[in-house]
C-alpha positions in Angstrom: 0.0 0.0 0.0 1.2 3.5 -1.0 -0.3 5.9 1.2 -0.3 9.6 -0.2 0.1 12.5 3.5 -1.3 15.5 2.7 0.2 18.6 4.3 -2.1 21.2 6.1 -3.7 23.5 3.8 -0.5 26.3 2.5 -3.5 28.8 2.2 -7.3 28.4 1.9 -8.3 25.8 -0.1 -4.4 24.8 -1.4 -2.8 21.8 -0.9 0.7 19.8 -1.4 0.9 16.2 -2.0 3.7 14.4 -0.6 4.7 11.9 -3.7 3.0 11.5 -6.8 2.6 7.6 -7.4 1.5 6.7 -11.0 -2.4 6.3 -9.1 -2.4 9.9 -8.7 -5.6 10.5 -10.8 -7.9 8.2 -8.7 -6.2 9.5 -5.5 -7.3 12.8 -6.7 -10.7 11.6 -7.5 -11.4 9.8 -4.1 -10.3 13.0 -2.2 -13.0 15.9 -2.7 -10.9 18.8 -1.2 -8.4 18.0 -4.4 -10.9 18.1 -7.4 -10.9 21.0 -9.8 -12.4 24.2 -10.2 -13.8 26.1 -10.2 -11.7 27.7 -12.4 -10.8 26.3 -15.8 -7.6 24.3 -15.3 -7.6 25.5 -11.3 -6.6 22.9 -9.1 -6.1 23.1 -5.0 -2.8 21.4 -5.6 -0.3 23.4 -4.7 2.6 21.7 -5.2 4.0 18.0 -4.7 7.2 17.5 -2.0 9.3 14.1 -3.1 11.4 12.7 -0.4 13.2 11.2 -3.5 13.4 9.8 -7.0 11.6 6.4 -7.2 9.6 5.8 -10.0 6.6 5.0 -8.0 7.1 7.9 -5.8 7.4 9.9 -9.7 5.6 9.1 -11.9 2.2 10.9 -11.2 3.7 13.7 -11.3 3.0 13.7 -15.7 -0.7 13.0 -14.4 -0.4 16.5 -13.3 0.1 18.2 -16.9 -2.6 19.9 -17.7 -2.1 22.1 -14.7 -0.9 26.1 -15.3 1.9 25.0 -13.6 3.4 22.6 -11.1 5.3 23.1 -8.2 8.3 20.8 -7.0 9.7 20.4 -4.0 12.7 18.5 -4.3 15.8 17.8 -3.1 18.9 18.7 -5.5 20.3 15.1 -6.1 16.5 13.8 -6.6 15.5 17.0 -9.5 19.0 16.1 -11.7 17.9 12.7 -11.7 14.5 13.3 -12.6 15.6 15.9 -15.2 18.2 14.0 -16.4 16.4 10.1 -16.1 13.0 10.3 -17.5 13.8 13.8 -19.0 10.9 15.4 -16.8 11.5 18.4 -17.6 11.8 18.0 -21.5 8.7 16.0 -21.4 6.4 18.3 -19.4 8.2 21.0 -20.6 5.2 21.1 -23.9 2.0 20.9 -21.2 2.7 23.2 -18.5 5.4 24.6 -16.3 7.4 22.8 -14.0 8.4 25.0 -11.1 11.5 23.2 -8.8 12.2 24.6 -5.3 15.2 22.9 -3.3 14.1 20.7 -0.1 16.9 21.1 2.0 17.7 20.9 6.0 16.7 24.6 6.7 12.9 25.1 7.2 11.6 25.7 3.9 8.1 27.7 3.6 5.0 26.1 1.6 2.6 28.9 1.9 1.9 31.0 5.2 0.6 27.7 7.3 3.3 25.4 6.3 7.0 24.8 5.7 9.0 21.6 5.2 12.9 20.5 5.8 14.7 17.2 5.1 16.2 14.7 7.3 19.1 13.5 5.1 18.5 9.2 4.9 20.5 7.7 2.4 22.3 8.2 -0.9 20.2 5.0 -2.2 19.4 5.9 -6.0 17.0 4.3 -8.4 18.1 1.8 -11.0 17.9 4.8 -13.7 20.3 6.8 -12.3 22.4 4.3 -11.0 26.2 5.1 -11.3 25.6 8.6 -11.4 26.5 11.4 -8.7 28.4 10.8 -5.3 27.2 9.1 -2.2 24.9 12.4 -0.9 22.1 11.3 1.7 20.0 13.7 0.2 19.4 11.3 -2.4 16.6 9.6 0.0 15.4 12.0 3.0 12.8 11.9 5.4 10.3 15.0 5.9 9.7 17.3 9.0 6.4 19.2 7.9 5.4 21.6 10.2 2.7 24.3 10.7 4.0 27.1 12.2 1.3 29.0 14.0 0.6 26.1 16.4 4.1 24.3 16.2 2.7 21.3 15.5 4.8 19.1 13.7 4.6 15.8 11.5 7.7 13.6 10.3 6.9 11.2 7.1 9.5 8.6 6.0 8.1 6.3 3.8 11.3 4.8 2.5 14.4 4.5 4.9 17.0 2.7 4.3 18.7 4.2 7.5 17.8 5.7 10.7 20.0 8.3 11.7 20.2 10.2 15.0 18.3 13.3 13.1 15.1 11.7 12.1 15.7 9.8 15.7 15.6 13.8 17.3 13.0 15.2 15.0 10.4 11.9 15.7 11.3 12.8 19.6 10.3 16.2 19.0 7.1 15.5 16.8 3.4 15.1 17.1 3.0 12.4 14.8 5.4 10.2 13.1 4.7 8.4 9.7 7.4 5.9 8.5 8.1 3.1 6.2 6.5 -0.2 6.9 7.1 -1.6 3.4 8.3 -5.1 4.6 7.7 -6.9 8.9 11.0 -8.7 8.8 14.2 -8.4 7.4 14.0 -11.5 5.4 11.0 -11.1 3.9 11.5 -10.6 0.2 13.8 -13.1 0.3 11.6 -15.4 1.9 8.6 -14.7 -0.1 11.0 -15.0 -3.3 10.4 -11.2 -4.3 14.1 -10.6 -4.2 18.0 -12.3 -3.4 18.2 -9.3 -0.9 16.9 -8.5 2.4 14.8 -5.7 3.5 17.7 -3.1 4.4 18.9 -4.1 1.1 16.3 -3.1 -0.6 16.1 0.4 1.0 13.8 -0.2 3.6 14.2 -0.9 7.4 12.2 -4.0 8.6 9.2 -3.5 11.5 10.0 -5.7 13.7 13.7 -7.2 14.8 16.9 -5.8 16.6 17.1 -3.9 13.5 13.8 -2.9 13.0 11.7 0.2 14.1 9.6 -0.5 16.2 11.6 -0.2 19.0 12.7 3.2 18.2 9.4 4.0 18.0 7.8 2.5 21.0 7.4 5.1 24.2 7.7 8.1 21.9 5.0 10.8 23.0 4.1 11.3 18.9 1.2 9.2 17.7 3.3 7.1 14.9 2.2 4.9 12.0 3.3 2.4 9.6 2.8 3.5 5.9 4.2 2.0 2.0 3.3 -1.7 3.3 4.9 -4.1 0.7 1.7 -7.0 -0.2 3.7 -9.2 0.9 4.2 -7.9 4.2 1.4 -9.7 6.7 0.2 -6.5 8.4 -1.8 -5.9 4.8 -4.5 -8.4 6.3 -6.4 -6.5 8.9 -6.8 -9.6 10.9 -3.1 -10.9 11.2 -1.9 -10.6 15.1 0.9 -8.8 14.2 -1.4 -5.5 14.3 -1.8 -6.5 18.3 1.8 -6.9 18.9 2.3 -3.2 17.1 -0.7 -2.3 19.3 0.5 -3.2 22.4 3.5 -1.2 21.9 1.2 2.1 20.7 2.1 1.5 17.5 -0.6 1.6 14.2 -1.1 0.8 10.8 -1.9 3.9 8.5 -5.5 3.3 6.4 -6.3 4.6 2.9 -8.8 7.8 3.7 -6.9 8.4 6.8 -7.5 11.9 7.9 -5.2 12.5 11.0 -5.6 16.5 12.2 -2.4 17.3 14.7 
């Protein structure tokens, strides 16, 4: 499961989209404060913030076209490959306008209710751009959205392939905490024949384990959630008891439709 956050509203009625999966258009659909209008070619989507260069966290962002314009947030490493890779820009280039802003470390400002900064992960690329740059963490990060009148804050990591002491501090700090649950154990592609590698090397941190992490986020004072669930990973059945072991430790499952207001 790919679960899309949205951010807090950057000014009435706008909206950015963490990630732009390939689904986009029926996520879109399915989500009434996104539709159109009522303007010809008006959208409440502000903008899209990609916390890196994956194909399927990408690819929607073409669905986006026929927008005036469209807004990326992006770290550096992540728009050269996308420029560079699938020629984004070139592509989109004929449709509408593709406006990059730089996602870095320092708190940058979405609209007057929200601003966004990057916790560095990993300098994991995609297979596209494989061989190409240096080993910058900024290639994968982690996101510290925050709204600035009320100090609330939200971290989102749906793909980490590390955990460093940063994204350790800012989920400490944060009210809610949404991180990669793509696979329960660190053998599980290899055991369900998906892959030769294991979790971590495939770019994603297992749930449960000494390397897992849950037990970084068990007893934090955020409310924190799993998200990016891999189908083969059991907690995708509603029913499975690993959603009472999580449970027990104060630990839950994100939901498609999931509102959460901090």
């Amino acid at each position: 499961m790919l679960l899309q956050v949205l951010g807090t509203a950057a000014d009435a009625g706008r909206w950015y989209i963490v990630n732009a999966t390939p689904d986009i258009g029926d996520q879109i659909e399915d989500t009434p404060a996104l539709h159109p209008g009522p303007g010809a070619r008006q959208t409440p989507v502000a903008g899209v913030v990609l916390t890196d260069a994956e194909l399927d966290h990408t690819l929607g962002v073409a669905r986006l076209r026929e927008a005036d314009g469209v807004e990326l947030v992006a770290t550096a490493p992540v728009r050269e490959a996308l420029l560079a890779g699938p020629r984004l820009g070139a592509v989109l280039g004929p449709y509408t306008e593709l406006l990059w802003r730089e996602l870095g470390t320092a708190p940058l400002p979405l609209g007057p209710e929200l601003e966004a900064a990057a916790v560095p992960i990993a300098a994991k690329r995609p297979r596209y751009a494989a061989g190409t740059g240096d080993d910058d963490p900024h290639w994968v990060v982690a996101l510290v959205l925050r709204e600035p009148s009320t100090g609330k804050t939200l971290v989102y990591g749906p793909a980490l392939a590390a955990w460093p002491q940063a994204l350790q501090e800012a989920a400490e700090a944060a009210d809610c905490v949404i991180v990669d649950g793509t696979f329960w154990d660190e053998d599980e592609p290899v055991r369900t024949g998906i892959s030769t590698r294991t979790a971590s090397g495939m770019g994603h941190l297992p749930i449960d384990g000494s390397a897992g992490t849950a037990h970084r986020l068990t007893g934090l004072p955020a409310r924190c959630l799993y998200t990016h669930l891999n189908n083969t990973n059991p907690l995708t059945d509603p029913d499975d008891d690993r959603h009472k072991q999580l449970a027990d430790r104060g630990l839950e499952v994100a939901a498609d439709g999931m509102v959460i207001e901090l």
